[in-house]
N, CA and C atoms of all chains as a GROMACS GRO file, in nm:
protein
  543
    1UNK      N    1  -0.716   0.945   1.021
    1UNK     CA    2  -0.690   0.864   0.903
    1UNK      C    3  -0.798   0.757   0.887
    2UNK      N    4  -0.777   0.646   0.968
    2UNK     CA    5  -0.931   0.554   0.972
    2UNK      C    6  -1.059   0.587   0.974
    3UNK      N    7  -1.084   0.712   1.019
    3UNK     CA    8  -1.236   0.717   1.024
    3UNK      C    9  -1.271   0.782   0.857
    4UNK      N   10  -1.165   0.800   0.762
    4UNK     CA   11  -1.228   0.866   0.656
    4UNK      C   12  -1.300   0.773   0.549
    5UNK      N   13  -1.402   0.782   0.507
    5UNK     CA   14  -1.476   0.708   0.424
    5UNK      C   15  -1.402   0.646   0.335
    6UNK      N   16  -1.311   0.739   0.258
    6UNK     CA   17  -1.259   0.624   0.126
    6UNK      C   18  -1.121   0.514   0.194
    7UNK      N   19  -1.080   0.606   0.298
    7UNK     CA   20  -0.971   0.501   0.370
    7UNK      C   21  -1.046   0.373   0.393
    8UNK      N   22  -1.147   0.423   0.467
    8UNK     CA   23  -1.236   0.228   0.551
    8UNK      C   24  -1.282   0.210   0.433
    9UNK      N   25  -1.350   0.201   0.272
    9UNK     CA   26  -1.386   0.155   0.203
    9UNK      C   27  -1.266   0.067   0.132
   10UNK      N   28  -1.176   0.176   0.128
   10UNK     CA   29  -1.013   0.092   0.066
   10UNK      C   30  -0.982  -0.039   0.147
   11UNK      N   31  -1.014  -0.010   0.280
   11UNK     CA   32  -0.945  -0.110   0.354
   11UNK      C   33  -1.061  -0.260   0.378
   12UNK      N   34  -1.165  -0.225   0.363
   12UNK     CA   35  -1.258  -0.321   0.370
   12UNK      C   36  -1.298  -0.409   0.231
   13UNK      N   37  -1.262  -0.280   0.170
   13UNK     CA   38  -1.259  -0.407  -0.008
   13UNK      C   39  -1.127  -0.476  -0.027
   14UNK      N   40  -1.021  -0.437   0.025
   14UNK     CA   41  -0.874  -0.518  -0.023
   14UNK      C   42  -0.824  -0.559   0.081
   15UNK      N   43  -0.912  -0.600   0.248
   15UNK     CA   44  -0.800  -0.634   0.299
   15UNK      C   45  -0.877  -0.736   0.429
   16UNK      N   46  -0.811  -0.819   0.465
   16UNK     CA   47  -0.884  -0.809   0.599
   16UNK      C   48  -0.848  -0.774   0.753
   17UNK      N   49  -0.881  -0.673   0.812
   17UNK     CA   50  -0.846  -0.595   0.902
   17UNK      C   51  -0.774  -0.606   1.050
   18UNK      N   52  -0.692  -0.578   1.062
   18UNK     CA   53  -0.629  -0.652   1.209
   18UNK      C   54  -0.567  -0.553   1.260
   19UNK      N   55  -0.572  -0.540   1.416
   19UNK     CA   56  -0.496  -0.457   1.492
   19UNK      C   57  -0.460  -0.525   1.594
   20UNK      N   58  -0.339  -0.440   1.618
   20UNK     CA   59  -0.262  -0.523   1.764
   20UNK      C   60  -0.229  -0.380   1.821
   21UNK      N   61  -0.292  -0.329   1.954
   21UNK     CA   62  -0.307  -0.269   2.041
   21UNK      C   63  -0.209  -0.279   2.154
   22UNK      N   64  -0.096  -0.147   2.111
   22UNK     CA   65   0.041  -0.173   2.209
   22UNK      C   66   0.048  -0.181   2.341
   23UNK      N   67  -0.067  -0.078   2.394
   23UNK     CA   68  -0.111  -0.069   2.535
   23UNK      C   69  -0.236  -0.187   2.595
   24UNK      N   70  -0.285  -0.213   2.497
   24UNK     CA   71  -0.461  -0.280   2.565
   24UNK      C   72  -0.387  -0.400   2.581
   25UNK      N   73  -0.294  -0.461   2.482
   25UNK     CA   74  -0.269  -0.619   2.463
   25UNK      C   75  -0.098  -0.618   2.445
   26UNK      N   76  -0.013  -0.586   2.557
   26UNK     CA   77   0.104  -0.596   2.501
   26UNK      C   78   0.196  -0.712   2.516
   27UNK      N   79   0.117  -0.840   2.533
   27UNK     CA   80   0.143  -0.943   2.510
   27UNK      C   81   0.135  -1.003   2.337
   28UNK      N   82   0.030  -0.944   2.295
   28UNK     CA   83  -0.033  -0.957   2.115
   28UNK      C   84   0.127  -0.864   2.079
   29UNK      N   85   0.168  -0.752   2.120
   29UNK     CA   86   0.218  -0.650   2.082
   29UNK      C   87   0.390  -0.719   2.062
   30UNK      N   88   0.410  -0.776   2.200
   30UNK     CA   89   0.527  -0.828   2.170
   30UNK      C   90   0.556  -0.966   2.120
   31UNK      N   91   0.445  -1.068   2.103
   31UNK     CA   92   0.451  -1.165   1.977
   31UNK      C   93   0.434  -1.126   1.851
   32UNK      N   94   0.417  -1.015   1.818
   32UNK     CA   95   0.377  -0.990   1.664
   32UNK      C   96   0.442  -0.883   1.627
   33UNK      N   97   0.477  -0.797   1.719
   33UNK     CA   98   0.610  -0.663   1.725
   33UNK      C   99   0.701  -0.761   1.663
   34UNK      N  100   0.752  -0.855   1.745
   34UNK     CA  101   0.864  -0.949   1.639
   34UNK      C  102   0.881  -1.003   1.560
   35UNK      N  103   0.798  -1.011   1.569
   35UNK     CA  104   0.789  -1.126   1.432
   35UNK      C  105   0.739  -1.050   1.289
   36UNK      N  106   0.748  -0.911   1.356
   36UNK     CA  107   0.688  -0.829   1.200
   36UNK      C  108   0.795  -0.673   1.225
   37UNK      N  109   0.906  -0.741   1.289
   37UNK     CA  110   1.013  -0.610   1.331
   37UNK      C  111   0.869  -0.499   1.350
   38UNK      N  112   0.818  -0.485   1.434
   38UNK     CA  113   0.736  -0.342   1.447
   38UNK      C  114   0.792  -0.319   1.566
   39UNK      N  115   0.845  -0.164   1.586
   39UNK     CA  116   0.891  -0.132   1.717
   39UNK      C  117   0.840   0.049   1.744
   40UNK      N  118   0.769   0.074   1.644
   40UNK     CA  119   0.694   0.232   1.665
   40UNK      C  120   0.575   0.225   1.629
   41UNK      N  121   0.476   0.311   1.644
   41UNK     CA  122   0.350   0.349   1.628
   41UNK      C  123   0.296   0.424   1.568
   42UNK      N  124   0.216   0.484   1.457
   42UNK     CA  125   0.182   0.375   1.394
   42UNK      C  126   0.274   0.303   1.290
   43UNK      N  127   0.251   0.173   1.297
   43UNK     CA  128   0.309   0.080   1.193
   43UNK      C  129   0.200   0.028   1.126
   44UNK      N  130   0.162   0.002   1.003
   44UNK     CA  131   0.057  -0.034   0.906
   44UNK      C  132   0.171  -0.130   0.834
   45UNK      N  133   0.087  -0.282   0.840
   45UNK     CA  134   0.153  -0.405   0.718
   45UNK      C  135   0.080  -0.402   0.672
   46UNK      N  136   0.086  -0.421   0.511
   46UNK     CA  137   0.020  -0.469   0.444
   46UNK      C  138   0.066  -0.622   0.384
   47UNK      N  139   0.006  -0.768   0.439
   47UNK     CA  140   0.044  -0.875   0.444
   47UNK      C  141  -0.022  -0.998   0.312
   48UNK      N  142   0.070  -1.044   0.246
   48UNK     CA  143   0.028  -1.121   0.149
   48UNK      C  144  -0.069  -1.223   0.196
   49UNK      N  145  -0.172  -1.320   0.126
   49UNK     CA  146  -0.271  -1.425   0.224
   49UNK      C  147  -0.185  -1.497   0.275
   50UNK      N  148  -0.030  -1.541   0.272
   50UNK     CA  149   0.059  -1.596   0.367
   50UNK      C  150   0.100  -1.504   0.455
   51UNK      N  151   0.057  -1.429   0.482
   51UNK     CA  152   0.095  -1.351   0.584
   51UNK      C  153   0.260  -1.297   0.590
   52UNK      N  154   0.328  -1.286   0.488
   52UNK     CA  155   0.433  -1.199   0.452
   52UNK      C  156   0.450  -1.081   0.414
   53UNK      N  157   0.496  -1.026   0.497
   53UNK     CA  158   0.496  -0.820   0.510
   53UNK      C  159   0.515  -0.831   0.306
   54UNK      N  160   0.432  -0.705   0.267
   54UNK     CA  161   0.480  -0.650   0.149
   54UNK      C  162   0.499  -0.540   0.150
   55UNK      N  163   0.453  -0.471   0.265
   55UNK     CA  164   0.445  -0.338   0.223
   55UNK      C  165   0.437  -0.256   0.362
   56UNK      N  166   0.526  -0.125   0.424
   56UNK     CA  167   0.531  -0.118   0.555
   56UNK      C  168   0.481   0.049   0.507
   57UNK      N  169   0.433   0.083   0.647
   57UNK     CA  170   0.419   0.209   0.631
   57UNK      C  171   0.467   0.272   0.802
   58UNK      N  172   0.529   0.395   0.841
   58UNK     CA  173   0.584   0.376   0.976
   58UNK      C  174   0.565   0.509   1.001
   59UNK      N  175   0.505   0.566   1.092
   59UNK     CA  176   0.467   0.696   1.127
   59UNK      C  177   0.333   0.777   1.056
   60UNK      N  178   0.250   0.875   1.111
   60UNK     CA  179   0.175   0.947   1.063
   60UNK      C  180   0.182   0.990   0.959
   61UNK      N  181   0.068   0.981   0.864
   61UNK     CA  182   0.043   1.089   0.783
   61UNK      C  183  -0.091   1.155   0.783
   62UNK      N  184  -0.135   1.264   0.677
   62UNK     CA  185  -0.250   1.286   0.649
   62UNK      C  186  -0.342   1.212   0.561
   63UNK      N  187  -0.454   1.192   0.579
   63UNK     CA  188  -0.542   1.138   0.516
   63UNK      C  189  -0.475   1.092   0.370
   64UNK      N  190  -0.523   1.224   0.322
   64UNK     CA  191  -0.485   1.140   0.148
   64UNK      C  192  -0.356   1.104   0.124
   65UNK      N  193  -0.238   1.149   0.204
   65UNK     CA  194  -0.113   1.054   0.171
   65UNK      C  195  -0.124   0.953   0.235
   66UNK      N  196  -0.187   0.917   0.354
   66UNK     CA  197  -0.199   0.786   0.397
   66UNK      C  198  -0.283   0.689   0.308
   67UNK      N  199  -0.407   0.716   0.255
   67UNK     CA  200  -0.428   0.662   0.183
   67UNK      C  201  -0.367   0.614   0.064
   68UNK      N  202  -0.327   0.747  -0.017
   68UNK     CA  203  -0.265   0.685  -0.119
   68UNK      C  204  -0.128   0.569  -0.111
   69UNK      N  205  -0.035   0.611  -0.020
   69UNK     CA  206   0.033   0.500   0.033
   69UNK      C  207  -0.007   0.337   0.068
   70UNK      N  208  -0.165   0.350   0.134
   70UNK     CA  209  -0.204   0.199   0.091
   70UNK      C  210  -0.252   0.186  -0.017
   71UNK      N  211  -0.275   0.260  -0.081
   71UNK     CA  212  -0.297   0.176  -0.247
   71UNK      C  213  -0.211   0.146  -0.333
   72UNK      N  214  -0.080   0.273  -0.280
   72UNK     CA  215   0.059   0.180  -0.379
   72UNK      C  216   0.055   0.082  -0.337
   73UNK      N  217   0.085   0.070  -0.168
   73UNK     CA  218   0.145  -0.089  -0.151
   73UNK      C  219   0.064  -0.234  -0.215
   74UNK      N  220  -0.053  -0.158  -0.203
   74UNK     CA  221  -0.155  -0.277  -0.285
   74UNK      C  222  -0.139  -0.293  -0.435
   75UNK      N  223  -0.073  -0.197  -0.478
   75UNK     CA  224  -0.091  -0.162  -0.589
   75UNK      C  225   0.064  -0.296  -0.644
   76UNK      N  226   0.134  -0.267  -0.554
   76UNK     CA  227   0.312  -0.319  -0.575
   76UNK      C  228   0.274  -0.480  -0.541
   77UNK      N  229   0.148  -0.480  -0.465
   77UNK     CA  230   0.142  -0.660  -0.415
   77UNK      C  231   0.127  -0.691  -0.580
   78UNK      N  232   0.006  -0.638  -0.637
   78UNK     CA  233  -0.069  -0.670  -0.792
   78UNK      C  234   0.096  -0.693  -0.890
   79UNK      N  235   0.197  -0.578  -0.864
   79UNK     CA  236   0.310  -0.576  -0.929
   79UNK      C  237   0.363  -0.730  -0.890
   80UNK      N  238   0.426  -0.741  -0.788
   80UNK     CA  239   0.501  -0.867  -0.724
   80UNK      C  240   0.430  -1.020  -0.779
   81UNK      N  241   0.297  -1.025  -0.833
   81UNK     CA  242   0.234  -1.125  -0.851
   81UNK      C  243   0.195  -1.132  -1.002
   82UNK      N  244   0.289  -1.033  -1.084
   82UNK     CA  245   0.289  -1.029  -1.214
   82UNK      C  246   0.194  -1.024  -1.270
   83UNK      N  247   0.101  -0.932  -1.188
   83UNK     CA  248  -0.020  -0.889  -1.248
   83UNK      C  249  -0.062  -0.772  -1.347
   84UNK      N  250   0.042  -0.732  -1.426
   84UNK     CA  251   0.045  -0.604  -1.467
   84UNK      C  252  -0.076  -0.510  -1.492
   85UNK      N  253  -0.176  -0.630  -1.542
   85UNK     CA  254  -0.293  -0.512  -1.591
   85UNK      C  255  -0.352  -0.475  -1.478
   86UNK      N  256  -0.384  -0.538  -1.388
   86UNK     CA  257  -0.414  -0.468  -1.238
   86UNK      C  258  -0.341  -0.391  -1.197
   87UNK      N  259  -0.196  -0.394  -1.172
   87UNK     CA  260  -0.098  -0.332  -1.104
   87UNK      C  261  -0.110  -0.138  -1.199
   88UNK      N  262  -0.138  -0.161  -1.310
   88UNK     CA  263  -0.116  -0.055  -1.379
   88UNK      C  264  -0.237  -0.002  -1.343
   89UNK      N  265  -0.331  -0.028  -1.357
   89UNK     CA  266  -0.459   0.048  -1.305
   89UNK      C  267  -0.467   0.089  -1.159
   90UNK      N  268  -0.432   0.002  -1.092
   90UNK     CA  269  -0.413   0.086  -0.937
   90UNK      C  270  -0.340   0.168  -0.917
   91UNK      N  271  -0.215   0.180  -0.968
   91UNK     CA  272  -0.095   0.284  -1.003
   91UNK      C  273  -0.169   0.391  -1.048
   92UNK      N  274  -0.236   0.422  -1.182
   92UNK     CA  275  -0.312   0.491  -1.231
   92UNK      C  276  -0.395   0.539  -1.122
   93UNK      N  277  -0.479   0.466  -1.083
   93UNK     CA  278  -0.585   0.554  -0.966
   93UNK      C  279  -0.547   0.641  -0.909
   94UNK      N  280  -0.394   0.620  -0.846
   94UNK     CA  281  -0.368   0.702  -0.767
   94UNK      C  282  -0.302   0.853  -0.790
   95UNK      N  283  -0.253   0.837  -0.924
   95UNK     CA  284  -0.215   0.992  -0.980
   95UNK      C  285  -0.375   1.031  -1.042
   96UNK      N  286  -0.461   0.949  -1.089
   96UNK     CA  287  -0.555   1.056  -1.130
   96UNK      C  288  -0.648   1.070  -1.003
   97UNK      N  289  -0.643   1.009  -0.854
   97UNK     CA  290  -0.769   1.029  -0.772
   97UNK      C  291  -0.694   1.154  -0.635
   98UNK      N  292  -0.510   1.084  -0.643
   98UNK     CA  293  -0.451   1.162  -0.524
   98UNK      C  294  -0.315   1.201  -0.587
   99UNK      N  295  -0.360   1.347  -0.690
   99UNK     CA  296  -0.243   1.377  -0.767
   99UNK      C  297  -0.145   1.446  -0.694
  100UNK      N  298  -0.175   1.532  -0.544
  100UNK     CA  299  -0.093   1.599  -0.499
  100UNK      C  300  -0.032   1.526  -0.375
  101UNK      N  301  -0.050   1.368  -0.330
  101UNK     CA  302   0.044   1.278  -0.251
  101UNK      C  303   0.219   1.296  -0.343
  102UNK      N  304   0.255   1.230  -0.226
  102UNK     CA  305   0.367   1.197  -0.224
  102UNK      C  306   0.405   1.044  -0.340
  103UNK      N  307   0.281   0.981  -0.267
  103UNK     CA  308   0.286   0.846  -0.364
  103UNK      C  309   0.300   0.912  -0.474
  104UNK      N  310   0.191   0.992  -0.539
  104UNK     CA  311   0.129   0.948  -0.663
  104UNK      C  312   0.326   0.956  -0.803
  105UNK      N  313   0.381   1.042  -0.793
  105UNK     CA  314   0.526   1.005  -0.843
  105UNK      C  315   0.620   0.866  -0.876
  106UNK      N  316   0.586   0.836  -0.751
  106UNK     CA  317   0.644   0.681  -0.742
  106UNK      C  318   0.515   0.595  -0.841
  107UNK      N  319   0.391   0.628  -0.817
  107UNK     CA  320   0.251   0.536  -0.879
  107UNK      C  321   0.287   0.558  -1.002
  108UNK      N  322   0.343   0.710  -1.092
  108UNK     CA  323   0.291   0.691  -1.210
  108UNK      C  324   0.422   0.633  -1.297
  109UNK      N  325   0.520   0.644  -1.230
  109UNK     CA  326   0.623   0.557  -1.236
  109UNK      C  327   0.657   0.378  -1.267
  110UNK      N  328   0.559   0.357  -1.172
  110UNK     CA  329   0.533   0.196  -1.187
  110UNK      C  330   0.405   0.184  -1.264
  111UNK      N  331   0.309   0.260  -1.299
  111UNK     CA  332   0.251   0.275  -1.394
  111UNK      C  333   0.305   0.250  -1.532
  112UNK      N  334   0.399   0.304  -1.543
  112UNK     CA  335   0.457   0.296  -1.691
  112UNK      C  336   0.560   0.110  -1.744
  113UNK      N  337   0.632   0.092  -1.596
  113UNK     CA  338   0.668   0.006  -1.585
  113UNK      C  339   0.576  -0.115  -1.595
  114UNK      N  340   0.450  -0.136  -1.544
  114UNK     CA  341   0.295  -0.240  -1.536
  114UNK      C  342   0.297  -0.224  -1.711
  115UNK      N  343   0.310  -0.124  -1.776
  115UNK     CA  344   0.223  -0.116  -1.864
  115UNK      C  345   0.347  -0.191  -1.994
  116UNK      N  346   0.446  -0.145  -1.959
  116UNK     CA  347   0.567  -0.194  -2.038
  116UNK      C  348   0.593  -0.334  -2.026
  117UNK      N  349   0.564  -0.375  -1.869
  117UNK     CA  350   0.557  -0.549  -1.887
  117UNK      C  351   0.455  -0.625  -1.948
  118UNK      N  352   0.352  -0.544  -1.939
  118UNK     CA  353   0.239  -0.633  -2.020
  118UNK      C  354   0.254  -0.631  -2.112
  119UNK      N  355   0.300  -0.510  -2.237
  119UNK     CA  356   0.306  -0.497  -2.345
  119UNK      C  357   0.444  -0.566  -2.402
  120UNK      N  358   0.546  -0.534  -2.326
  120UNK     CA  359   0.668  -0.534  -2.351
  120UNK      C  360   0.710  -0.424  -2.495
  121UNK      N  361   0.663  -0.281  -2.493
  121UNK     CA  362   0.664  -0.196  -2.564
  121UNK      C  363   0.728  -0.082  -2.533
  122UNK      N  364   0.853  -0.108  -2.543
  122UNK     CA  365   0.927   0.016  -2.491
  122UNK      C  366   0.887   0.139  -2.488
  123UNK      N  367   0.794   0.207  -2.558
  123UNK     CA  368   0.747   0.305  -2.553
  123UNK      C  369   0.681   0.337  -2.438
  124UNK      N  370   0.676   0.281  -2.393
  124UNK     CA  371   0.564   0.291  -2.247
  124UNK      C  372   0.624   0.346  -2.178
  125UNK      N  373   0.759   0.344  -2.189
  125UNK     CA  374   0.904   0.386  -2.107
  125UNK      C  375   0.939   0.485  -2.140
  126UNK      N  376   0.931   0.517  -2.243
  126UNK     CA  377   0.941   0.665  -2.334
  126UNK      C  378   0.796   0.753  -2.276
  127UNK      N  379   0.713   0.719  -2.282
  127UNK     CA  380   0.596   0.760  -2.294
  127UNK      C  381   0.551   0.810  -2.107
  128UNK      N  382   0.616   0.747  -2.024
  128UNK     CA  383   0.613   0.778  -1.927
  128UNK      C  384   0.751   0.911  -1.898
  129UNK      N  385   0.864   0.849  -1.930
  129UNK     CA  386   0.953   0.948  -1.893
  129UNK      C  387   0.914   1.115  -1.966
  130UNK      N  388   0.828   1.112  -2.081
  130UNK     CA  389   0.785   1.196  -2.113
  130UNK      C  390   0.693   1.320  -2.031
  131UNK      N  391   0.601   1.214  -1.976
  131UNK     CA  392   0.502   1.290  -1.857
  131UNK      C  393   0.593   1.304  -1.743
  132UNK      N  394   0.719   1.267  -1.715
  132UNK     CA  395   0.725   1.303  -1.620
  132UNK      C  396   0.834   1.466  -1.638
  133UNK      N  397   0.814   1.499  -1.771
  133UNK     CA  398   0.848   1.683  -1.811
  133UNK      C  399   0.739   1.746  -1.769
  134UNK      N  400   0.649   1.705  -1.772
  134UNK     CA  401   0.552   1.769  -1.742
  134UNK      C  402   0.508   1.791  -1.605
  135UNK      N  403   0.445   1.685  -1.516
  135UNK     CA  404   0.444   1.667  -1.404
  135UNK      C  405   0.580   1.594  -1.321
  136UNK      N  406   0.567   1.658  -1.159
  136UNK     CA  407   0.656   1.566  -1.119
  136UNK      C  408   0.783   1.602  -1.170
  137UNK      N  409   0.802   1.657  -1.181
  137UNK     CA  410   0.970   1.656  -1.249
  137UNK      C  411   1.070   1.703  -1.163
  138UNK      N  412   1.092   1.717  -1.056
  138UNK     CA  413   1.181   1.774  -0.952
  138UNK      C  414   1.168   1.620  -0.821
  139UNK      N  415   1.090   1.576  -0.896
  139UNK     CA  416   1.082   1.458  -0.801
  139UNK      C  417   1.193   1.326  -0.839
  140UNK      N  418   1.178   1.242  -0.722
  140UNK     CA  419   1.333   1.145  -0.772
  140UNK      C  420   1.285   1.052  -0.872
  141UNK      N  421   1.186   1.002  -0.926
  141UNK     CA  422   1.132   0.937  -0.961
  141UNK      C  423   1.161   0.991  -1.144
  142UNK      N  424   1.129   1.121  -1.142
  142UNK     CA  425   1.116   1.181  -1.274
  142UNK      C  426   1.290   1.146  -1.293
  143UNK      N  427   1.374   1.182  -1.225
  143UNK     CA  428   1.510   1.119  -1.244
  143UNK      C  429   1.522   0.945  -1.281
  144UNK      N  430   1.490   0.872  -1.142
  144UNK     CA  431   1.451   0.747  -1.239
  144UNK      C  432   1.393   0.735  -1.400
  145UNK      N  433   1.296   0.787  -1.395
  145UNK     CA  434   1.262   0.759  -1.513
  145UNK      C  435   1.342   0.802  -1.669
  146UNK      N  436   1.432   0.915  -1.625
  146UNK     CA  437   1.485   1.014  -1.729
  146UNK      C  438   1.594   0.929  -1.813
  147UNK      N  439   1.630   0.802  -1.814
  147UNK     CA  440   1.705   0.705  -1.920
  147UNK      C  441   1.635   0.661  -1.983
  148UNK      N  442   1.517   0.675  -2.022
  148UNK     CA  443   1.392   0.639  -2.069
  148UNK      C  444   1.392   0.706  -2.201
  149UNK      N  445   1.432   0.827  -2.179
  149UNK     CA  446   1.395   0.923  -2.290
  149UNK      C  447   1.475   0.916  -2.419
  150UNK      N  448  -1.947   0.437   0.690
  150UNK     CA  449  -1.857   0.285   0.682
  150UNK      C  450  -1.768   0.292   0.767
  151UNK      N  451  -1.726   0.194   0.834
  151UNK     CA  452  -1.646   0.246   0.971
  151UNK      C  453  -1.503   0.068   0.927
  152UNK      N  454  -1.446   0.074   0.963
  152UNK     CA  455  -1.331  -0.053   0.984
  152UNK      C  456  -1.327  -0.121   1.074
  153UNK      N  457  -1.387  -0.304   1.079
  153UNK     CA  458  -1.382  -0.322   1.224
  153UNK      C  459  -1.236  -0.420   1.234
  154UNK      N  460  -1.177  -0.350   1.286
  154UNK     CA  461  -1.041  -0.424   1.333
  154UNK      C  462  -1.064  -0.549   1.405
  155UNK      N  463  -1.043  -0.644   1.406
  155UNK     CA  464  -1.016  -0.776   1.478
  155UNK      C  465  -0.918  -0.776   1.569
  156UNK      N  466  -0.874  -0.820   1.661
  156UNK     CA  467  -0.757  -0.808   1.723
  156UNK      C  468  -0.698  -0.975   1.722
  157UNK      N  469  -0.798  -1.079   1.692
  157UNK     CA  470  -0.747  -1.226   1.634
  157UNK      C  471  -0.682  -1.238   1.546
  158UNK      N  472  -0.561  -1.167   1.566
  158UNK     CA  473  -0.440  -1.179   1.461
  158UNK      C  474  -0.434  -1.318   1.425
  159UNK      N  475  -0.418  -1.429   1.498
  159UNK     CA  476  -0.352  -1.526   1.477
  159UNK      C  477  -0.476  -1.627   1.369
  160UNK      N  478  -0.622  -1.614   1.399
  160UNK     CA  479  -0.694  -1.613   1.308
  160UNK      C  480  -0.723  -1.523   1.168
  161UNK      N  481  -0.728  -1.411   1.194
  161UNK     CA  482  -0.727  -1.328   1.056
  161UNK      C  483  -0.610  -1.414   0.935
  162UNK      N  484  -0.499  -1.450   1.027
  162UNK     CA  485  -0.408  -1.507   0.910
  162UNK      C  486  -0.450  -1.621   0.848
  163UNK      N  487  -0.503  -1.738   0.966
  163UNK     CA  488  -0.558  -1.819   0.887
  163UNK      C  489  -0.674  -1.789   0.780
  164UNK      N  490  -0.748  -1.711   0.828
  164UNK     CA  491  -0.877  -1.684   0.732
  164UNK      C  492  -0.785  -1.589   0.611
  165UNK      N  493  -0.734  -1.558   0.613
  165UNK     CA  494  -0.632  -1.496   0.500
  165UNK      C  495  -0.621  -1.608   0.387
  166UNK      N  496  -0.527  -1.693   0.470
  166UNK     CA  497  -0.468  -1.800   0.387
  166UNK      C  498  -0.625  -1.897   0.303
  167UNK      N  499  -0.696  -1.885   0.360
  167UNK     CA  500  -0.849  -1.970   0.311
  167UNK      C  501  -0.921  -1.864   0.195
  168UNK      N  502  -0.895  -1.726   0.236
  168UNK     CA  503  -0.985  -1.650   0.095
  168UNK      C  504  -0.939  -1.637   0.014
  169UNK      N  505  -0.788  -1.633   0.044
  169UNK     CA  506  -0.677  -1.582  -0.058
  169UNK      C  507  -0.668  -1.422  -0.043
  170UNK      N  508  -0.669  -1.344   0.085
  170UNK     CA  509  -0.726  -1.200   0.073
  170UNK      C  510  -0.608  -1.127   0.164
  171UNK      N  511  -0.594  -1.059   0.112
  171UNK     CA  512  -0.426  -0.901   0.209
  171UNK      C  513  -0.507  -0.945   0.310
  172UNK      N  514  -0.412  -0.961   0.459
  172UNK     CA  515  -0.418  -0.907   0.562
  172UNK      C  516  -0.380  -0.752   0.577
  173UNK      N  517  -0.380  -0.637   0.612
  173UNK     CA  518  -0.424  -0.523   0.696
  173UNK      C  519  -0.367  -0.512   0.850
  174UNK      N  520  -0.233  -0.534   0.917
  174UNK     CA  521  -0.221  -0.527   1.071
  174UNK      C  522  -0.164  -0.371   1.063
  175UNK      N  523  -0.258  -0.334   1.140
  175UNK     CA  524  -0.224  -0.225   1.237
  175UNK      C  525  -0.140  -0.211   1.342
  176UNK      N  526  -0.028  -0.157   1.416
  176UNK     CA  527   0.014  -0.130   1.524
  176UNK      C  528  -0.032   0.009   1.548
  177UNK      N  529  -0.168  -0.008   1.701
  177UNK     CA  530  -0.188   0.134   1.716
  177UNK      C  531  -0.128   0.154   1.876
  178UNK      N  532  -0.093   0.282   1.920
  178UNK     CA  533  -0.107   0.333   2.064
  178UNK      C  534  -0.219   0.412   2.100
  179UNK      N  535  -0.337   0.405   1.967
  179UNK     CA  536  -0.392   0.530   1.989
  179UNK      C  537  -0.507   0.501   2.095
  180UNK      N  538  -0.532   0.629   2.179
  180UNK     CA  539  -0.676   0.558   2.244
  180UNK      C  540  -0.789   0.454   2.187
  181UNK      N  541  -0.852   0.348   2.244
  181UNK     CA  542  -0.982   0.256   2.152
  181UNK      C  543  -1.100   0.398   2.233
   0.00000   0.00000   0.00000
């Protein structure tokens, strides 16, 4: 997962990087295991500049779902900070760069939602539950979205 | 491009709080 180019580029433009090493340092492991409930491996935070978990990720994946998973969560910080026009474009990235993740359902989801708060245009809501006939539609998300229509 | 992890958790946060920038913590077991 880390050694792939767009992962370390993702992670070096949006973040700044920290590891706590369960075996090398398990003194680091059990001050910060607690204080961030981490009790398996891998655990990935993604932490606000106050250092408040936003976003957890807990066990293996493959490359591009791991990735795309840190760009929702980055994507949901942009959400949480009522950033919509950011939040909607990172959402976006991720169904048009990693359409066959797991994320990307949940992304284009809050995609529609980013785009509806900025606008406050219900259609956005329509307009999403729409795509999700198309794509995605067996997914839970396309259910979320389906009062929309 | 490679990721260089810090293991100065307790600094990374402060320097967090000064750029205004995501912290990133890892919990690994994996071999360094």
């Amino acid at each position: 997962m880390w050694p792939d180019e767009r992962v370390a580029k993702f992670v070096n433009d949006n973040f700044l990087p920290a590891r706590v090493h369960v075996k090398e340092d398990p003194e680091a492991f059990k001050k910060y295991g607690e204080q961030y409930n981490a009790h398996w491996t891998p655990t990935v935070l993604e932490l606000d500049p106050n250092g408040e978990e936003f976003y957890r990720l807990e066990g293996f994946l493959p490359t591009d779902d791991f990735l795309a998973q840190l760009m929702l969560g980055r994507a949901h910080m942009d959400f949480k900070q009522e950033k919509w026009a950011e939040a909607e474009k990172r959402f976006r990235e991720i169904v048009d760069k990693l359409p066959n993740t797991d994320a990307a359902p949940e992304a284009m989801y809050w995609a529609g939602v980013s785009h509806y708060k900025a606008t406050n245009d219900p259609s956005a809501l329509k307009e999403t539950a729409k795509a999700f006939k198309q794509r995605y539609k067996d997914s839970s998300w396309a259910k979320k979205s389906s009062i929309w229509v | 491009m490679s990721i260089n992890f810090r293991h100065d958790v307790e600094n990374v946060l402060k320097e967090a709080k000064k750029q205004n920038k995501p912290v990133l913590l890892d919990f690994s077991a994996a071999p360094m």
